[in-house]
MOPAC internal coordinates of N, CA, C and O (Angstrom, degrees):
PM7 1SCF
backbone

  N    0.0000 0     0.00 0     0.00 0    0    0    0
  C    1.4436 1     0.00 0     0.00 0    1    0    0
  C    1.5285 1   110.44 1     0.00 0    2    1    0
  O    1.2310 1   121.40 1   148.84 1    3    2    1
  N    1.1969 1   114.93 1   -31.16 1    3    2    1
  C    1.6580 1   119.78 1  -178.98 1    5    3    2
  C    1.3162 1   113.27 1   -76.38 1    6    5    3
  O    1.2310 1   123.45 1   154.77 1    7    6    5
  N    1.3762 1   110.98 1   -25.23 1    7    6    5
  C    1.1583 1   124.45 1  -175.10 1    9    7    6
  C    1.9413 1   112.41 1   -80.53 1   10    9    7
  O    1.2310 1   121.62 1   147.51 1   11   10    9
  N    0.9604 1   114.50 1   -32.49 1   11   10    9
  C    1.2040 1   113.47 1   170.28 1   13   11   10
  C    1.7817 1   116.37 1   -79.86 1   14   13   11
  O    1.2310 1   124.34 1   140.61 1   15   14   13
  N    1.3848 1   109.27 1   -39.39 1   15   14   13
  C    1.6883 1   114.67 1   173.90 1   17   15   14
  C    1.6441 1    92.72 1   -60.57 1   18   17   15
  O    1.2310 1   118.44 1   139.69 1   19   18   17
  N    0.9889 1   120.57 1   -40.31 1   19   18   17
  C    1.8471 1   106.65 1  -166.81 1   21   19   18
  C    1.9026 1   112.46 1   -72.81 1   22   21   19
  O    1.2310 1   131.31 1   155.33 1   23   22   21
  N    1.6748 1    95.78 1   -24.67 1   23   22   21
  C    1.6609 1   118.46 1   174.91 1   25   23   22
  C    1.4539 1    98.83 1   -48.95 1   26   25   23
  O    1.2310 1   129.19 1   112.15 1   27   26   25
  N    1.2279 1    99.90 1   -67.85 1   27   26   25
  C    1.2524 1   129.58 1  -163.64 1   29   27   26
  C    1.7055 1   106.43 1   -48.33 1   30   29   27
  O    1.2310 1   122.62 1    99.23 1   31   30   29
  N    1.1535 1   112.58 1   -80.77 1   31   30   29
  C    1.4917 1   111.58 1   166.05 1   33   31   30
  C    1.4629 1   133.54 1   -44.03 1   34   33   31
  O    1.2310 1   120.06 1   150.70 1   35   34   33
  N    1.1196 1   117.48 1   -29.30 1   35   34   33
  C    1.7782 1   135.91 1   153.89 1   37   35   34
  C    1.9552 1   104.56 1   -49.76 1   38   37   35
  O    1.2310 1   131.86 1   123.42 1   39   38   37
  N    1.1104 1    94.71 1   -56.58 1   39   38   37
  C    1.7929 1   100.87 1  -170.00 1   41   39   38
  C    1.4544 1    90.66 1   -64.69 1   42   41   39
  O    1.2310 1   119.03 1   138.23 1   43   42   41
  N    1.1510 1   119.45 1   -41.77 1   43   42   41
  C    2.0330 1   115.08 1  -159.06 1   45   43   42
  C    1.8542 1    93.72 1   -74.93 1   46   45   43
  O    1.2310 1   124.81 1   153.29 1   47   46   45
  N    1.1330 1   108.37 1   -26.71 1   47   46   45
  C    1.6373 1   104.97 1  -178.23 1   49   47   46
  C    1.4988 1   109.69 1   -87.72 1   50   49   47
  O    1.2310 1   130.79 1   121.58 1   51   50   49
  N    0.9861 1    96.79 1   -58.42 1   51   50   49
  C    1.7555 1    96.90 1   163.71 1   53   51   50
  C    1.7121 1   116.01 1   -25.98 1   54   53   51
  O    1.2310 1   130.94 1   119.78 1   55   54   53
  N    1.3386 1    96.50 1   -60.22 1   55   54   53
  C    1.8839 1    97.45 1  -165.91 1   57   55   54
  C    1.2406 1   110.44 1   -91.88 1   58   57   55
  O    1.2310 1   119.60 1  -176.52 1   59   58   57
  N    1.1504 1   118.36 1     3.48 1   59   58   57
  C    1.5521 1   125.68 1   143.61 1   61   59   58
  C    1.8415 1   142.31 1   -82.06 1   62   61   59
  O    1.2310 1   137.46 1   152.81 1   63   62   61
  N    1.4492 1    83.78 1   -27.19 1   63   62   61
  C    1.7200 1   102.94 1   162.83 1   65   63   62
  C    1.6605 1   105.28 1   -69.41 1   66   65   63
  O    1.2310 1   120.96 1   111.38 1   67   66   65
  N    0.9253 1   115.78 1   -68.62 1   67   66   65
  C    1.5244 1   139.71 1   156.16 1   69   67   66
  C    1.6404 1   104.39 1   -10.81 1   70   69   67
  O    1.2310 1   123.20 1    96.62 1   71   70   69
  N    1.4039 1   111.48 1   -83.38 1   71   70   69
  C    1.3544 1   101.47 1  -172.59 1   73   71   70
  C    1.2828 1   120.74 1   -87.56 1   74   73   71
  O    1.2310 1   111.12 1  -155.30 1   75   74   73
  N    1.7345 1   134.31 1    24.70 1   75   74   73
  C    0.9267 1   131.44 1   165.99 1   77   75   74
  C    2.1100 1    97.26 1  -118.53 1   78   77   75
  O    1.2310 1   124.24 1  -178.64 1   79   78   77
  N    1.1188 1   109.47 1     1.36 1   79   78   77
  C    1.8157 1   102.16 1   156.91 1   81   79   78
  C    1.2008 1    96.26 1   -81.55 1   82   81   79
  O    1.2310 1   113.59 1   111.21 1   83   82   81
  N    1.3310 1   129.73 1   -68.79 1   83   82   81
  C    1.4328 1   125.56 1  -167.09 1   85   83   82
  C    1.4015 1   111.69 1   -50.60 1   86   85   83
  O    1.2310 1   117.37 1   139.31 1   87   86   85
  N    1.0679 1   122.60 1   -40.69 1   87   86   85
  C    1.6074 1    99.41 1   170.37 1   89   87   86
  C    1.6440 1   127.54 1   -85.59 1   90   89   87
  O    1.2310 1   121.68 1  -177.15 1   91   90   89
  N    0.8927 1   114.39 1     2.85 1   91   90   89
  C    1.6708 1   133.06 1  -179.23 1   93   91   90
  C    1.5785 1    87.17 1   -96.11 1   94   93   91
  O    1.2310 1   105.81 1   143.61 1   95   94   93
  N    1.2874 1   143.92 1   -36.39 1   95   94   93
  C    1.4253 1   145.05 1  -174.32 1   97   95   94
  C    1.6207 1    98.19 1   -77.15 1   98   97   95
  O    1.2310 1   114.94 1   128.08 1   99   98   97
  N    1.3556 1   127.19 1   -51.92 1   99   98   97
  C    1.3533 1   136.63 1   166.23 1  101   99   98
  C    1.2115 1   115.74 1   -29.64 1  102  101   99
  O    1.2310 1   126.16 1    95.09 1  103  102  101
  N    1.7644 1   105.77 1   -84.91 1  103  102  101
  C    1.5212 1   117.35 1   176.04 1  105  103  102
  C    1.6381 1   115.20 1   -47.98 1  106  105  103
  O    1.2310 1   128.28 1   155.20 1  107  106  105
  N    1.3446 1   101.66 1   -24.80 1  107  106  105
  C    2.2815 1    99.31 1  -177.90 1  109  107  106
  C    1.6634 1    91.48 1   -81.74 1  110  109  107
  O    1.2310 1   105.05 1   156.67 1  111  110  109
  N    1.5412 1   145.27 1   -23.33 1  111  110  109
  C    1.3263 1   135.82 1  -159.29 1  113  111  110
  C    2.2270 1    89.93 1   -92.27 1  114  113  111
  O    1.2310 1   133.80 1   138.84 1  115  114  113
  N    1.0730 1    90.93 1   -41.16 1  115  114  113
  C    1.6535 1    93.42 1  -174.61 1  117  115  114
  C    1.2402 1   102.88 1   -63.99 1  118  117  115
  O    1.2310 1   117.28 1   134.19 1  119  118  117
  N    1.2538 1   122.78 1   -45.81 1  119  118  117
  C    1.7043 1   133.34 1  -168.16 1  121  119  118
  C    1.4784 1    90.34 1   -59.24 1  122  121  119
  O    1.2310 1   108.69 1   121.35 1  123  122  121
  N    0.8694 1   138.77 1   -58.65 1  123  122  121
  C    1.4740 1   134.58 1  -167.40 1  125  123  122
  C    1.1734 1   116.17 1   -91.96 1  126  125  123
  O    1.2310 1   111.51 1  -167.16 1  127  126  125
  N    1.2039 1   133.59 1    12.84 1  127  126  125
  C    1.6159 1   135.29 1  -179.39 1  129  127  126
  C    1.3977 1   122.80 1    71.36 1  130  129  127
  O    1.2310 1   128.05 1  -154.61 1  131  130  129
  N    1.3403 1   102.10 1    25.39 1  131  130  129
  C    1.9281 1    99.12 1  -167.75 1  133  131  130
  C    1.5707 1    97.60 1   -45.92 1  134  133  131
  O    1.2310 1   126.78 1   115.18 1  135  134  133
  N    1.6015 1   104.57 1   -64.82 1  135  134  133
  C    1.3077 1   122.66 1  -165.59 1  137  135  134
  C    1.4011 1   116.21 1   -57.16 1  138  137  135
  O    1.2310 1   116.63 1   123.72 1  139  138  137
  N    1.0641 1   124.01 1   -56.28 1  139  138  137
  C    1.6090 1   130.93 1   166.58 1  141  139  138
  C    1.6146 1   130.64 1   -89.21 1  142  141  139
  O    1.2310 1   136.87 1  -142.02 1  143  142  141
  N    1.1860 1    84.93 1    37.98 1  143  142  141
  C    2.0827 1    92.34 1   168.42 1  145  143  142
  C    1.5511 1    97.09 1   -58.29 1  146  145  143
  O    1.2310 1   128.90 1   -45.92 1  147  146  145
  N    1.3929 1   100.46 1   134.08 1  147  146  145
  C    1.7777 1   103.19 1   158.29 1  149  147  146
  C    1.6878 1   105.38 1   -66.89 1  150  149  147
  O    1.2310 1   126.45 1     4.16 1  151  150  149
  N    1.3874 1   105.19 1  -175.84 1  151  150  149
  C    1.6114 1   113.23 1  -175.51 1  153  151  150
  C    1.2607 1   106.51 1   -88.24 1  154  153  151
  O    1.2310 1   118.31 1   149.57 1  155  154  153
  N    1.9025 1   120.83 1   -30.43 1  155  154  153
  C    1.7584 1   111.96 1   176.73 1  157  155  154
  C    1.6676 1    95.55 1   -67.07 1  158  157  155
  O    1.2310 1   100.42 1   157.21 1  159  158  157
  N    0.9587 1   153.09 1   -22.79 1  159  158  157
  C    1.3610 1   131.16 1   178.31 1  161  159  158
  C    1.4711 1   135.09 1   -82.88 1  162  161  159
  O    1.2310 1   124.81 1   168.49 1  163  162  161
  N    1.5285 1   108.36 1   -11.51 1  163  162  161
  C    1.3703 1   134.71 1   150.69 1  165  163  162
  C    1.3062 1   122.41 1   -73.82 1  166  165  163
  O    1.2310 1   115.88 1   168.03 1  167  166  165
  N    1.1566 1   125.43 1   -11.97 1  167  166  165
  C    1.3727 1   133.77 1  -160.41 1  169  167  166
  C    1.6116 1   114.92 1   -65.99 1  170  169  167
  O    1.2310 1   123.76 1   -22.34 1  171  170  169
  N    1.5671 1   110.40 1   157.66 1  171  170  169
  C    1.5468 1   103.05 1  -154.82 1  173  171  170
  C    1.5580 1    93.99 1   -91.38 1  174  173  171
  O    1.2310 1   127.46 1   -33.20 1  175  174  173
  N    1.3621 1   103.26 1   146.80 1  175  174  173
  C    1.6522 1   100.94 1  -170.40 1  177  175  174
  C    1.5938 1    97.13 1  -116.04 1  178  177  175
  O    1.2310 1   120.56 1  -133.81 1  179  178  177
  N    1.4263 1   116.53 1    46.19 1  179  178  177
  C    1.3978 1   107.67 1   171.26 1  181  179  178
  C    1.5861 1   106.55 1   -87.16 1  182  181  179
  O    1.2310 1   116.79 1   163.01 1  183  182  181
  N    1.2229 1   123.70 1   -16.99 1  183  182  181
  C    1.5800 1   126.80 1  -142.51 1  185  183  182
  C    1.8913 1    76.72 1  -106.52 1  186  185  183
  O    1.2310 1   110.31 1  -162.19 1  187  186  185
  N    0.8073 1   135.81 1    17.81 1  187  186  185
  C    1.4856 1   126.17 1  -165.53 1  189  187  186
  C    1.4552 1    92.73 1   -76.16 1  190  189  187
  O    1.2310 1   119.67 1   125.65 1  191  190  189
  N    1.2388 1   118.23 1   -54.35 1  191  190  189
  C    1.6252 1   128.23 1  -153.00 1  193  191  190
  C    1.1792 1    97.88 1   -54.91 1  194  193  191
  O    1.2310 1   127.47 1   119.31 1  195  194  193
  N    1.8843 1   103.22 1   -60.69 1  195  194  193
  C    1.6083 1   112.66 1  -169.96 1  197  195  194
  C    1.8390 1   108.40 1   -50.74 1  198  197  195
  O    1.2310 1   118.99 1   137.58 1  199  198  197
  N    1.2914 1   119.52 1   -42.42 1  199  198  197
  C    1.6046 1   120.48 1  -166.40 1  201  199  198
  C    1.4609 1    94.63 1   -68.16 1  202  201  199
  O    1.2310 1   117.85 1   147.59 1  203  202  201
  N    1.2863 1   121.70 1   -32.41 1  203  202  201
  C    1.9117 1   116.55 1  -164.54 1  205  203  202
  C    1.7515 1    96.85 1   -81.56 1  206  205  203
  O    1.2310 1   117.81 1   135.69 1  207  206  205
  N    1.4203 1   121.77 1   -44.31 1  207  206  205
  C    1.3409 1   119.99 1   157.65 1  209  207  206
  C    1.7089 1   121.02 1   -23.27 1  210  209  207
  O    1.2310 1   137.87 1   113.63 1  211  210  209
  N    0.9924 1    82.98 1   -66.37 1  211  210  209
  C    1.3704 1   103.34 1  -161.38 1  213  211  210
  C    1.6132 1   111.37 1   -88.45 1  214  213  211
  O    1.2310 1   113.46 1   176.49 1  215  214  213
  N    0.9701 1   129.97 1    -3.51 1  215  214  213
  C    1.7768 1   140.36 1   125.00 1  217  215  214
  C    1.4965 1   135.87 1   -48.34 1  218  217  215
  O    1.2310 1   136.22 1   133.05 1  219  218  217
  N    1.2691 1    86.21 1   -46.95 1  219  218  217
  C    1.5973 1   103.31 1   162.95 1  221  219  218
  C    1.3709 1   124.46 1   -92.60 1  222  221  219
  O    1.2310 1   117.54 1  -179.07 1  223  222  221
  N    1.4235 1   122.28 1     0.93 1  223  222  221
  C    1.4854 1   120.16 1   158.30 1  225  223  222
  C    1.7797 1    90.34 1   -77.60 1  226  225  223
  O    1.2310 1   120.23 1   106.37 1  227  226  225
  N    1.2247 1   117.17 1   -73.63 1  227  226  225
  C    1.5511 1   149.26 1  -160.92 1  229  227  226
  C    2.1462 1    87.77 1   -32.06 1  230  229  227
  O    1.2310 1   130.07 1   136.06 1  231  230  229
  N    1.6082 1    98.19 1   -43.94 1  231  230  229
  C    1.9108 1    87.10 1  -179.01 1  233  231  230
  C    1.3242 1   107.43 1   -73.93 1  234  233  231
  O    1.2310 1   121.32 1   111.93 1  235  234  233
  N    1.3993 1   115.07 1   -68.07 1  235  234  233
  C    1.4111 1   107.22 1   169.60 1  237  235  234
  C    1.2752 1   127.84 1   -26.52 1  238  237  235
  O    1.2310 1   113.10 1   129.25 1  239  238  237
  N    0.9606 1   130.64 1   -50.75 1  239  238  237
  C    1.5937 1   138.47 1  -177.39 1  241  239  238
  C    2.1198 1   104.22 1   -62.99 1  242  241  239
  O    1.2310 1   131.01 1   135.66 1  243  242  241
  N    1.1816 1    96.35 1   -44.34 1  243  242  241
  C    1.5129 1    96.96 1   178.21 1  245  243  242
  C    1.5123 1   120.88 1   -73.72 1  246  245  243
  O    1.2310 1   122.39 1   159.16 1  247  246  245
  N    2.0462 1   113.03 1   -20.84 1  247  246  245
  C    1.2026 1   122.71 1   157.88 1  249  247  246
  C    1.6621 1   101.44 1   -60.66 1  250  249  247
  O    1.2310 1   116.05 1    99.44 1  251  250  249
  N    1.3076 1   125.11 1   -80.56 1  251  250  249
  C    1.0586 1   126.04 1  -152.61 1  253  251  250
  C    1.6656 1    95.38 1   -36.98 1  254  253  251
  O    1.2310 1   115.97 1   111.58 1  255  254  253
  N    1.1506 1   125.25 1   -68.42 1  255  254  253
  C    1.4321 1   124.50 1  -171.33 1  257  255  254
  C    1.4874 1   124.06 1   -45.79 1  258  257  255
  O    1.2310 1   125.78 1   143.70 1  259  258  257
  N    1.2899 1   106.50 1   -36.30 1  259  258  257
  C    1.7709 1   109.01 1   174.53 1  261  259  258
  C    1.8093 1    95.00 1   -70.89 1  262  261  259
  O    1.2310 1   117.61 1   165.78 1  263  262  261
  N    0.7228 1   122.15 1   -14.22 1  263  262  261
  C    1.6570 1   121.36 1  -163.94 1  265  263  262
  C    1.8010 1   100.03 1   -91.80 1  266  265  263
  O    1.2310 1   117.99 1   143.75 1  267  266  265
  N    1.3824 1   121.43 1   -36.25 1  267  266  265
  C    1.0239 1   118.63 1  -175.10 1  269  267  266
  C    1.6655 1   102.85 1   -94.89 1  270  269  267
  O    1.2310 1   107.51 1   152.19 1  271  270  269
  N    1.3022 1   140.90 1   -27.81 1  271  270  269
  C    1.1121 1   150.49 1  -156.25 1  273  271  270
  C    1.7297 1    92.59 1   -86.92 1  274  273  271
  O    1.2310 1   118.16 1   129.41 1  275  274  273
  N    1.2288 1   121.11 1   -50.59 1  275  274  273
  C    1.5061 1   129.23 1   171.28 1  277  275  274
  C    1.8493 1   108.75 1   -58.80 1  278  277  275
  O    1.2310 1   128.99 1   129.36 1  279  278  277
  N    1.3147 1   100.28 1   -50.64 1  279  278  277
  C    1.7541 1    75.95 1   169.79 1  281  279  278
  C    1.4453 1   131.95 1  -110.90 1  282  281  279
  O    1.2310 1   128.01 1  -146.49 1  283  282  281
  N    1.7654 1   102.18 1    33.51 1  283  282  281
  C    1.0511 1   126.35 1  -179.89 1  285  283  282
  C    1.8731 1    94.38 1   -81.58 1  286  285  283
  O    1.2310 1   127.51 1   129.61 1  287  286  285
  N    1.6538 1   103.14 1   -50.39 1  287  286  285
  C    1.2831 1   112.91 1  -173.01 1  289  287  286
  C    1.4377 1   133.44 1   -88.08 1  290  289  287
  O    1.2310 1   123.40 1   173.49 1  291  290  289
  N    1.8092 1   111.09 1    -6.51 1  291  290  289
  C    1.6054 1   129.39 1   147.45 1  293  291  290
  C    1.4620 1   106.18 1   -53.88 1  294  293  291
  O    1.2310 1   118.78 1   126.58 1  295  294  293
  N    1.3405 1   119.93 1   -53.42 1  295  294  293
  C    1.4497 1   137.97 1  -176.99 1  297  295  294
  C    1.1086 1   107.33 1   -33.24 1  298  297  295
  O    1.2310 1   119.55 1   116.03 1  299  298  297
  N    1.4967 1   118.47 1   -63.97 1  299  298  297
  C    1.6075 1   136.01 1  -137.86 1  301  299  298
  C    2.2177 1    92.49 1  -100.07 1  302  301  299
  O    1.2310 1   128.97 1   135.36 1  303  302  301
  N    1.4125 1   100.33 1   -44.64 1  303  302  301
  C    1.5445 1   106.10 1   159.74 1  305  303  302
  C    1.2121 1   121.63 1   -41.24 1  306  305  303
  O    1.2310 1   121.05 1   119.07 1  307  306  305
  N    1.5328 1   115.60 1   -60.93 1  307  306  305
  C    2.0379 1   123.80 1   179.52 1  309  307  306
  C    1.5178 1   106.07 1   -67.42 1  310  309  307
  O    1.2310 1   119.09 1   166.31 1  311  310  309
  N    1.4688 1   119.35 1   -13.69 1  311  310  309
  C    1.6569 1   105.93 1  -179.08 1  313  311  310
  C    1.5146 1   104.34 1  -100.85 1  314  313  311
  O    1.2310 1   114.09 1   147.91 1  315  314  313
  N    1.3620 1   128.79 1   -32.09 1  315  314  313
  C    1.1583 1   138.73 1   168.19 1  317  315  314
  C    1.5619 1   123.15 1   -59.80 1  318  317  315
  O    1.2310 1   125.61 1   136.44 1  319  318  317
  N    0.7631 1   106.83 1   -43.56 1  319  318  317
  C    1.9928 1   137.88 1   175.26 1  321  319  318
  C    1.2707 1   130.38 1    68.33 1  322  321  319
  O    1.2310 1   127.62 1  -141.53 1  323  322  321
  N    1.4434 1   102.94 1    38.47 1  323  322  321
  C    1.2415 1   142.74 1   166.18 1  325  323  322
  C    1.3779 1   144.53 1   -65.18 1  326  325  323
  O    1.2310 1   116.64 1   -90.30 1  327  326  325
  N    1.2316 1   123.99 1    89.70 1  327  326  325
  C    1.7068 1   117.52 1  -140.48 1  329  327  326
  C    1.4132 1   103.12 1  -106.20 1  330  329  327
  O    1.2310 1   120.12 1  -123.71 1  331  330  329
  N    1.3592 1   117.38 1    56.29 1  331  330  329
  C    1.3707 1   126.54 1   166.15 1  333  331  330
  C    1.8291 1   123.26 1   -84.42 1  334  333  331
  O    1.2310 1   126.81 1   -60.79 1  335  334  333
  N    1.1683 1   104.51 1   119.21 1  335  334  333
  C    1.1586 1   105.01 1  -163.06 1  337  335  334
  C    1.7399 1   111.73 1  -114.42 1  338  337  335
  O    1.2310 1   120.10 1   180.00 1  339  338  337

């Protein structure tokens, strides 16, 4: 008979340990956004390489141009003879 009252109280603690991990597991998945990630944070990161590529053409390309635009305008200064600096 003792043996079943002690069953008994084991199971009531049990399914109370139980349903207060699972909800402490809940509230830690919400706390961190498991459930509600937006979609930019899921986002597929295969295209990364290609976009960093292609950033670094896009700077270079805007060097090359400040580079020619600057001695496009030394140029146009030494024929003019204009010493604006």
């Amino acid at each position: 008979m003792k043996l079943n009252y002690f069953i008994k109280q084991l199971s009531t603690v049990g399914r109370s340990l139980v349903r207060t991990l699972f909800c402490l597991v809940a509230i830690a998945l919400m706390w961190q956004g498991a459930f509600l990630a937006s979609a930019p944070a899921i986002a597929d990161t295969g295209n990364s390489i290609l976009v960093a590529d292609l950033g670094d053409r896009i700077q270079q390309k805007a060097s090359e141009d400040a580079g020619r635009t600057k001695s496009f305008i030394q140029k146009n200064r030494r024929a003019s003879g204009t010493n604006c600096k």
